[in-house]
Each structure stands twice: as structure tokens, then as C-alpha cells.
C-alpha angles and dihedrals in degrees: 000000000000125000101261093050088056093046091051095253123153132218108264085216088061095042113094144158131257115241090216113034112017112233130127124253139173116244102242094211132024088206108105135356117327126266117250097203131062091222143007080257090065097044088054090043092054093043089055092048091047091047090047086043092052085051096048091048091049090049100051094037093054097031087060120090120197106204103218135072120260110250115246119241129271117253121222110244 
């Protein structure tokens, strides 16, 4: 056993940081692609906010109107 893993030390590569929270948390296995959230409440709680995100965006891109008429392409002469 090494130094750091008897002072309670964690390797710097397995520590990451949640996207939605913050806070910092080991990666409990090296095997496959990194988590992105610190905990299955997080991942609930950014699903909720993208899905909130995509209907806001819907919302403002068909509720604008642009007031003027889109310009016809150019033909090649």
C-alpha cells in the first residue's frame, strides 16, 4: 500500500466534477467512459433541466416572428 492510499488520498486522474452540481467525486471504476454526475439525483435533475431547455427553445424559435420575407436564392448565371 503507498502513502497516499494510507493517508486517504485519492488519485488526482479518478477524481472528477459533477456537470450539475459541482462537487467533486472519485470514479468508482476505470473500466468505460467517465460519469458526468456525481449521483443518479443529478442525472434526474439534468434531464429535467435539458428537457425544460429543448421546450424553452421551441417555444422562443416558433413564437418569433421575423417580420420580413426570406430572400430567394441566387441563381448561377
Amino acid at each position: 500500500m503507498t502513502t497516499a492510499a494510507r493517508k486517504g488520498q485519492t488519485n488526482p486522474a479518478r477524481q472528477l466534477h459533477c456537470a450539475c452540481c459541482g462537487r467533486p467525486f472519485v470514479r468508482p471504476s476505470l473500466r468505460g467512459p467517465a460519469p458526468l454526475y456525481c449521483s443518479t439525483d443529478c442525472q434526474k435533475q439534468m434531464r429535467v433541466r435539458s428537457r425544460v431547455w429543448s421546450l424553452q427553445q421551441t417555444a422562443t424559435t416558433s413564437a418569433a416572428p421575423t417580420g420580413r420575407r426570406p430572400t430567394p436564392l441566387l441563381k448561377a448565371s
